[in-house]
C-alpha positions as CSV (number, residue, x, y, z in Angstrom):
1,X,-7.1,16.7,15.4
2,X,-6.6,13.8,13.1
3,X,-6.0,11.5,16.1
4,X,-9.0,13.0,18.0
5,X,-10.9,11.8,14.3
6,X,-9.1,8.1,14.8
7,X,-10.4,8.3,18.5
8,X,-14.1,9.3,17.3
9,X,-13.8,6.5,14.8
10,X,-12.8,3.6,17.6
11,X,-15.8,4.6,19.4
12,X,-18.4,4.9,16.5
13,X,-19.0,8.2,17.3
14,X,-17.1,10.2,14.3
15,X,-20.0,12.7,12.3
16,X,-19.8,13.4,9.0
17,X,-22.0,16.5,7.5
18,X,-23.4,14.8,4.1
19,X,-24.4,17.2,1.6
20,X,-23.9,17.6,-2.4
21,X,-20.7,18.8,-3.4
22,X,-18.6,18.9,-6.6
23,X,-15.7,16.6,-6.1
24,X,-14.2,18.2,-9.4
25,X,-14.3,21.7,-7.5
26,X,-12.8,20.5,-4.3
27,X,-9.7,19.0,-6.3
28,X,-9.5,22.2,-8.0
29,X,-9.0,24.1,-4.6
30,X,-6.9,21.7,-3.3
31,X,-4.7,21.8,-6.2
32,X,-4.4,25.6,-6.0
33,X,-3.5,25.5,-2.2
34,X,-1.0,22.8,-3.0
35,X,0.7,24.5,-5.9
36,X,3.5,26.4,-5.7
37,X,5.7,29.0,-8.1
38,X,8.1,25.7,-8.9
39,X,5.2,23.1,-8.8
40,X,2.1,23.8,-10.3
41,X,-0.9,20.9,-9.7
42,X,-3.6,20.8,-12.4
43,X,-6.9,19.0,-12.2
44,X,-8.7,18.5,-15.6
45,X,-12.3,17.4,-15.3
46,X,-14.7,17.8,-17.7
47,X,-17.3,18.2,-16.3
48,X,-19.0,18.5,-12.4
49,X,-18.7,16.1,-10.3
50,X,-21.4,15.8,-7.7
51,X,-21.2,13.5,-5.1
52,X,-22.6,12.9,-1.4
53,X,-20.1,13.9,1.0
54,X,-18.5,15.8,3.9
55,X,-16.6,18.5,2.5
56,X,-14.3,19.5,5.3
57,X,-13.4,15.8,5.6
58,X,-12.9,15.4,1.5
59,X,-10.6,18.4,1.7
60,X,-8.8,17.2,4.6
61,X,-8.3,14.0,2.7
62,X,-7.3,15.8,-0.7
63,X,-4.9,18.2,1.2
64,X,-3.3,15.6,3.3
């Protein structure tokens, strides 16, 4: 998949699905997928943070 993405890149034809999202929740669920009993991963923010983005492709990134 990823090198498919690197191939879509090359030819200027990789998509990304803009929308609002909070950047703040998406770190959240990463860290929760990435934890584990030993290792626990925190995110602290205070508040949302809302951006413009793709957010399969800013999970893929966060859980990479």
């Amino acid at each position: 998949s990823e090198l498919l993405d690197i191939a879509r890149l090359d030819h200027g034809v990789f998509r990304l699905d803009l929308q609002p999202m909070d950047l703040a929740a998406a770190a959240s669920n990463a860290a929760r997928t990435l934890s584990t009993p030993d290792h626990e991963v925190c995110v602290h923010a205070s508040e949302e943070v809302i951006v413009n983005a793709d957010p399969a492709r800013v999970a893929q990134c966060l859980e990479t």
